[in-house]
Every structure is written in structure tokens, then in C-alpha cells.
VEXLO-164873 format. One record per atom (N, C-alpha, C): atom name; y, z, x. Coordinates in Angstrom, 2 decimals. Each point is the difference from the previous one (the first is absolute). Layout:
<dovos>
<dovo><at>CA</at><north>Y</north><up>Z</up><east>X</east></dovo>
...
</dovos>
This chain:
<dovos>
<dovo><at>N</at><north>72.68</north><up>73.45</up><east>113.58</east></dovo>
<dovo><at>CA</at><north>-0.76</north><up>-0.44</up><east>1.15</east></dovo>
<dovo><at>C</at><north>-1.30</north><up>0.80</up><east>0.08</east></dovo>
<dovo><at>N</at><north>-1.49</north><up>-0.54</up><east>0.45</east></dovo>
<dovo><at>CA</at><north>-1.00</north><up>0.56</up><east>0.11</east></dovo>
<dovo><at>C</at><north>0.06</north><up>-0.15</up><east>1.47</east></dovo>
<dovo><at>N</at><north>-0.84</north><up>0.78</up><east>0.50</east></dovo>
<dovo><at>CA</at><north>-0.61</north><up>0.47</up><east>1.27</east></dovo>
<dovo><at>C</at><north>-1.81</north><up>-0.86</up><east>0.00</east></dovo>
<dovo><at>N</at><north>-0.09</north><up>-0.62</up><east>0.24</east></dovo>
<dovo><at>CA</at><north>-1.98</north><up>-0.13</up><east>-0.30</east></dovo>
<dovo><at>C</at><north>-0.67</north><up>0.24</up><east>1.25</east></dovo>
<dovo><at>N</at><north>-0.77</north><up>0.83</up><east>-0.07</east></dovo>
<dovo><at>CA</at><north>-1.16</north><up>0.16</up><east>1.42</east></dovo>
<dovo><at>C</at><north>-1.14</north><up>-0.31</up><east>-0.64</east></dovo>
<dovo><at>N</at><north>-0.76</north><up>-0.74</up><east>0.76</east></dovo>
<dovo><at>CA</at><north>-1.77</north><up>-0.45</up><east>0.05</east></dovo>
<dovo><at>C</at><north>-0.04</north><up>0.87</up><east>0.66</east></dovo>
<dovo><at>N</at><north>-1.37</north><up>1.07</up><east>-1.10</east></dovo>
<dovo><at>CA</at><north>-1.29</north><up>0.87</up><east>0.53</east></dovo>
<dovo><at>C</at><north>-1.13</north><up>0.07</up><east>0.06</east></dovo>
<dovo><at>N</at><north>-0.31</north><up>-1.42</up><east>-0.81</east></dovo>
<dovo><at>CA</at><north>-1.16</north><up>-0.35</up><east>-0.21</east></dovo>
<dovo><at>C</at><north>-0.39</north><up>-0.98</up><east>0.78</east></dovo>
<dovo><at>N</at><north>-1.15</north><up>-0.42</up><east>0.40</east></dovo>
<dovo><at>CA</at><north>-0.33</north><up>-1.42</up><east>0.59</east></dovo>
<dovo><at>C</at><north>0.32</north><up>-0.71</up><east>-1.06</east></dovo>
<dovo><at>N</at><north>-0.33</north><up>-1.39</up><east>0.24</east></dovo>
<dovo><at>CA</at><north>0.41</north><up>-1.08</up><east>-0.77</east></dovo>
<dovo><at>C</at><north>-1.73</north><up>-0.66</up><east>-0.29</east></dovo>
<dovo><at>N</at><north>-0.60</north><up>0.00</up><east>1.02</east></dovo>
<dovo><at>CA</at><north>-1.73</north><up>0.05</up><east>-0.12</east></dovo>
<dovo><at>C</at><north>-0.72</north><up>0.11</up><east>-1.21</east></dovo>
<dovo><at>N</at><north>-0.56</north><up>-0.49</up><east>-0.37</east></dovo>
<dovo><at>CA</at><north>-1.39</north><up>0.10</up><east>-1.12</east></dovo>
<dovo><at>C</at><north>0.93</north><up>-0.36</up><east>-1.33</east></dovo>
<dovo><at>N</at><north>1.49</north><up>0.00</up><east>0.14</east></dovo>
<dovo><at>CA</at><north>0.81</north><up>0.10</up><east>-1.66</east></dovo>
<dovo><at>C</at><north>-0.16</north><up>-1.50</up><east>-0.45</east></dovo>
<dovo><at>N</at><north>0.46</north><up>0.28</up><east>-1.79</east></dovo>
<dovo><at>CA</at><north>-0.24</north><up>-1.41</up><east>-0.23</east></dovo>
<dovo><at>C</at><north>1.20</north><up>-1.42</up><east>0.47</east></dovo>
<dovo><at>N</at><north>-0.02</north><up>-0.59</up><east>-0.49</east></dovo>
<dovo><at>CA</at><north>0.57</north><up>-1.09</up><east>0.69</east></dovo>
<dovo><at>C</at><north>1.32</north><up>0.07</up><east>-0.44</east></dovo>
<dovo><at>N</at><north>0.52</north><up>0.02</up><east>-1.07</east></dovo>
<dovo><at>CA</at><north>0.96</north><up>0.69</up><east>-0.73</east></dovo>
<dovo><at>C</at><north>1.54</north><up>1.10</up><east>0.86</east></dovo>
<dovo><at>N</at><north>-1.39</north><up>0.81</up><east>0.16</east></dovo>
<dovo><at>CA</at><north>0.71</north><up>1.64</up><east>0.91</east></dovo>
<dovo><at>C</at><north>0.38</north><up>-0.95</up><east>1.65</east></dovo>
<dovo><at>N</at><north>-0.76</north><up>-0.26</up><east>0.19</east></dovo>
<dovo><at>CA</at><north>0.47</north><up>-0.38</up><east>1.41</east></dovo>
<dovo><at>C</at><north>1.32</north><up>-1.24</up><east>0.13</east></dovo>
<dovo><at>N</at><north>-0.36</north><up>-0.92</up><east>-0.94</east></dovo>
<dovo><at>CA</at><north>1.49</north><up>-0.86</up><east>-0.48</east></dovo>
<dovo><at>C</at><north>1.10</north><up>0.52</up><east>0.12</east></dovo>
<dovo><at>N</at><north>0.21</north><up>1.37</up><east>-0.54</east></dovo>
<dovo><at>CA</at><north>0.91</north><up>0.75</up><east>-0.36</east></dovo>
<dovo><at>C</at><north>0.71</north><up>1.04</up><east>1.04</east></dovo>
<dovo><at>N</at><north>-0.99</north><up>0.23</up><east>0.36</east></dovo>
<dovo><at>CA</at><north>0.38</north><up>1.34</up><east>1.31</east></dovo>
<dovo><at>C</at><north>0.38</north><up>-1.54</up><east>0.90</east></dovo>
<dovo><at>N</at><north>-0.16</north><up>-1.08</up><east>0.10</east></dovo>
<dovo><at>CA</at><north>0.47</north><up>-0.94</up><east>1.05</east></dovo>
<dovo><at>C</at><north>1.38</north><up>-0.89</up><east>0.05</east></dovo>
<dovo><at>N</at><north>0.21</north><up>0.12</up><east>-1.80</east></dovo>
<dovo><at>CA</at><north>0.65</north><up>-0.30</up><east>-0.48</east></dovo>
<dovo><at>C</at><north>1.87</north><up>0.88</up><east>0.04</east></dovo>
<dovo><at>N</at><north>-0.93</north><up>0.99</up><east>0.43</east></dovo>
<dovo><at>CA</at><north>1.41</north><up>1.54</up><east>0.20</east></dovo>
<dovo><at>C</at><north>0.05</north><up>0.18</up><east>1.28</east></dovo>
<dovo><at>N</at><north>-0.72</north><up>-0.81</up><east>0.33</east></dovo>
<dovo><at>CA</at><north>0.28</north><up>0.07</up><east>1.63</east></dovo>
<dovo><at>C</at><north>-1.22</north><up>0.84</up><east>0.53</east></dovo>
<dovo><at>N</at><north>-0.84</north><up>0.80</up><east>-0.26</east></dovo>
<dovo><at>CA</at><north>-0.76</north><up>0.77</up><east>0.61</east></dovo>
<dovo><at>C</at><north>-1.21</north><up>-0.73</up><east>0.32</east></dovo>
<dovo><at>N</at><north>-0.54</north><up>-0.07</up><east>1.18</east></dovo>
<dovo><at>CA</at><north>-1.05</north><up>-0.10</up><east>0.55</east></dovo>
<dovo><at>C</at><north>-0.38</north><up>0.82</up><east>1.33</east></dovo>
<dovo><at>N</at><north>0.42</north><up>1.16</up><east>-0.10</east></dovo>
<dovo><at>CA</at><north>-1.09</north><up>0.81</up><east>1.25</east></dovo>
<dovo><at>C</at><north>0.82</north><up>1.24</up><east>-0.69</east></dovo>
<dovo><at>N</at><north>-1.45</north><up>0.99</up><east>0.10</east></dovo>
<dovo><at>CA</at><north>0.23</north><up>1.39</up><east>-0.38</east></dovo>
<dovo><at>C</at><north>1.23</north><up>1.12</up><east>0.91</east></dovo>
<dovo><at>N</at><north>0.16</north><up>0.64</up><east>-0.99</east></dovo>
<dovo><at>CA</at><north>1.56</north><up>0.14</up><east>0.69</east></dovo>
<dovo><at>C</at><north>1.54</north><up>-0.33</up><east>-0.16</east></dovo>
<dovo><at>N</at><north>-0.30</north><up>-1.47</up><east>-0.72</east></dovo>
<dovo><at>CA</at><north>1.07</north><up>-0.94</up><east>0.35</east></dovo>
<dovo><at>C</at><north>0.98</north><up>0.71</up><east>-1.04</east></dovo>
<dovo><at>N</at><north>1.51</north><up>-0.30</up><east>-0.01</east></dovo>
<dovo><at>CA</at><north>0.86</north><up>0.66</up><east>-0.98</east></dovo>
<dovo><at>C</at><north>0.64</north><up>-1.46</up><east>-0.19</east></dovo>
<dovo><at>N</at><north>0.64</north><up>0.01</up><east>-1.29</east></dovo>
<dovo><at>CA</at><north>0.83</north><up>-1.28</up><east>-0.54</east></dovo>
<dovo><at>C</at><north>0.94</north><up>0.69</up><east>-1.02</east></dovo>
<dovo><at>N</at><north>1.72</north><up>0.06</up><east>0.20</east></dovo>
<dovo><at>CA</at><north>0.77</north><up>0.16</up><east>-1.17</east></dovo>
<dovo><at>C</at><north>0.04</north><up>-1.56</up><east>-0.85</east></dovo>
<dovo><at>N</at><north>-0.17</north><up>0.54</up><east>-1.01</east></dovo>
<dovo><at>CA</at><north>0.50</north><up>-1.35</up><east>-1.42</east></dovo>
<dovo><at>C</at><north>0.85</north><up>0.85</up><east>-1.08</east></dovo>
<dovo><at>N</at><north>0.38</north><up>-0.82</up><east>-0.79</east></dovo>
<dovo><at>CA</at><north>1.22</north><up>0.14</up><east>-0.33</east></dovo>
<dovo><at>C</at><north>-0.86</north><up>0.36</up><east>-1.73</east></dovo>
<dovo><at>N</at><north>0.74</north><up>0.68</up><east>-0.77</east></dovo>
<dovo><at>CA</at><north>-0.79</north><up>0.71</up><east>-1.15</east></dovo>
<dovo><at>C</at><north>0.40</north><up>-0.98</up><east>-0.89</east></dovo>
<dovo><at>N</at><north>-1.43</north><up>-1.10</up><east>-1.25</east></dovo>
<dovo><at>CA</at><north>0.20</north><up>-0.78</up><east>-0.47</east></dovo>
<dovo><at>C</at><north>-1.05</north><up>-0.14</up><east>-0.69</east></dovo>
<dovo><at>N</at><north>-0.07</north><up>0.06</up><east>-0.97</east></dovo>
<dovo><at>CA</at><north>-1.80</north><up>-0.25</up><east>-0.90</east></dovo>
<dovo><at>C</at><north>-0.46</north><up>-0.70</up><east>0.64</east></dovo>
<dovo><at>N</at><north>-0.08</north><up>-1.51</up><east>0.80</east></dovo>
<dovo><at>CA</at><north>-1.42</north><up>-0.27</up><east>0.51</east></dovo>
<dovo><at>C</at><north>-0.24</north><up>0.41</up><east>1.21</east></dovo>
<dovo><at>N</at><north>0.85</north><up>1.41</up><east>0.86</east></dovo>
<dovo><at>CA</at><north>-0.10</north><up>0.48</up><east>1.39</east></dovo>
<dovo><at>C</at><north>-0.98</north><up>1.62</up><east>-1.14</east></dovo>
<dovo><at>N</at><north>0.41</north><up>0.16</up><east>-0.50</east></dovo>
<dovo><at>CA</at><north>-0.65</north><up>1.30</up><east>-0.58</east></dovo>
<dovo><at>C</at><north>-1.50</north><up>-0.41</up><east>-0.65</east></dovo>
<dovo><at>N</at><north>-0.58</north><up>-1.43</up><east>-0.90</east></dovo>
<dovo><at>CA</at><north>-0.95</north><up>-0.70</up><east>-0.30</east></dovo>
<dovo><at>C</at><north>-0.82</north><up>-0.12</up><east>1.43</east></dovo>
<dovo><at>N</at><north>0.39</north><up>-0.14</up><east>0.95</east></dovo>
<dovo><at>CA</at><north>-0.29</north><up>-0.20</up><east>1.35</east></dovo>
<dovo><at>C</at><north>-0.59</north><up>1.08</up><east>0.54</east></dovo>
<dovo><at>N</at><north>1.02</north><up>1.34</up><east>0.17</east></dovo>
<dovo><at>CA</at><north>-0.74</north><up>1.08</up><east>0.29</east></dovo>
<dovo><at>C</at><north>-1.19</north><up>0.29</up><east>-1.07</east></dovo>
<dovo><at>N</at><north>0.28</north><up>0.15</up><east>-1.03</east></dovo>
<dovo><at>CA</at><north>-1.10</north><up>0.46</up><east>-1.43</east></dovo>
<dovo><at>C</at><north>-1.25</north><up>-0.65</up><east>0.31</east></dovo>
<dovo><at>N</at><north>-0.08</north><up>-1.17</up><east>0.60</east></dovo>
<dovo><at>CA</at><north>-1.07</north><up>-0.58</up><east>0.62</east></dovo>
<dovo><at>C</at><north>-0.93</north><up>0.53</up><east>0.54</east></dovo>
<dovo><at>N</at><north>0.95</north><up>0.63</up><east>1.06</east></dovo>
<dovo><at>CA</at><north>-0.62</north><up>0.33</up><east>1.16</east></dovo>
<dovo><at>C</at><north>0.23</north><up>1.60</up><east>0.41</east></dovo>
<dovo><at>N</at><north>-0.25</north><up>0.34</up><east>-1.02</east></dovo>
<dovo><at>CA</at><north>1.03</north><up>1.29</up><east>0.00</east></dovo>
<dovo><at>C</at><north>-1.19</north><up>1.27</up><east>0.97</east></dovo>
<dovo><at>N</at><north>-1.21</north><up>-0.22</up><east>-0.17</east></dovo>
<dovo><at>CA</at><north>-1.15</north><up>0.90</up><east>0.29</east></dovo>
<dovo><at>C</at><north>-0.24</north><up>-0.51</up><east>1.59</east></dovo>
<dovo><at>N</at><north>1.11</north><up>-0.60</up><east>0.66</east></dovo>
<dovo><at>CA</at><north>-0.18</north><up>-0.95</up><east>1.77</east></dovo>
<dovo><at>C</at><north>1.32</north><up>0.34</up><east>0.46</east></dovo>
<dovo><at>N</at><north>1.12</north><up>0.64</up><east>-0.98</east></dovo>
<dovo><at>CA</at><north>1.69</north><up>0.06</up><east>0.75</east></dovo>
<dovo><at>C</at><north>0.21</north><up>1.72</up><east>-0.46</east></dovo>
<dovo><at>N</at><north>0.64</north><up>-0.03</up><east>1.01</east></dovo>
<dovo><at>CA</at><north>0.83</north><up>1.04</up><east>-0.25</east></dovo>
<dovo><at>C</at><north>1.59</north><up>-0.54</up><east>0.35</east></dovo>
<dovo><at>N</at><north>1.09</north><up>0.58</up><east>-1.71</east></dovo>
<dovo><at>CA</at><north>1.28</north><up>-0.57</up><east>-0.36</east></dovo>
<dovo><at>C</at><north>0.74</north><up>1.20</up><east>0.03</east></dovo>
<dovo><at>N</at><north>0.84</north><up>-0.21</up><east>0.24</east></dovo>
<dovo><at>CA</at><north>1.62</north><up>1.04</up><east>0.33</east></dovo>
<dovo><at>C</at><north>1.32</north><up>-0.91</up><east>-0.38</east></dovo>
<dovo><at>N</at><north>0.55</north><up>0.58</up><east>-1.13</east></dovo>
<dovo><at>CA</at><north>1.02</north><up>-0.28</up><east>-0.12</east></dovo>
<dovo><at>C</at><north>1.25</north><up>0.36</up><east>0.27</east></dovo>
<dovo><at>N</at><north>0.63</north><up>-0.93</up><east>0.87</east></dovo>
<dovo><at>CA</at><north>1.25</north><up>0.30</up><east>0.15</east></dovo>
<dovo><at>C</at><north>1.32</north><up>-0.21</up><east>-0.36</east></dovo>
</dovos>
């Protein structure tokens, strides 16, 4: 299981990054989302990896 927090805005990114952080559920800074550990949840973070902060649990 991951932990995901948005620390980044979602603002000025490309179209791509923001798909994705919306896609995991995140849209407002702050926000936390557990997902379940799976190559396209980890492809997901790797994305966006420089906007989340991840904790695994």
C-alpha cells in the first residue's frame, strides 16, 4: 500500500501530470490517497513523483 500526498500545485504542469495526479485521486494540495502497490499505481507516482510525497505501508 502507498500513502500519496500532493505538495505541489497542479498549476502551470503539463497536461499529462495533471491527468494523473487526478487520476489518483489528488486534486488539492495536501490531499492524501492510499492505493494499492501495482506497476501502473507506481508508473503513476514516477510521473508525478517531483508533486507527491509516498509512504509506504
Amino acid at each position: 500500500m502507498y500513502q500519496v500526498t500532493l505538495v505541489k500545485s497542479l498549476i502551470g504542469r503539463k497536461p499529462n501530470q495533471v491527468k494523473t495526479a487526478k487520476a489518483l485521486g489528488l486534486t488539492k494540495i495536501g490531499q492524501t490517497v492510499v492505493k494499492e502497490e501495482n506497476e501502473a499505481i507506481k508508473g503513476q507516482i514516477a510521473t508525478i513523483a517531483h508533486m507527491v510525497k509516498v509512504v509506504k505501508k
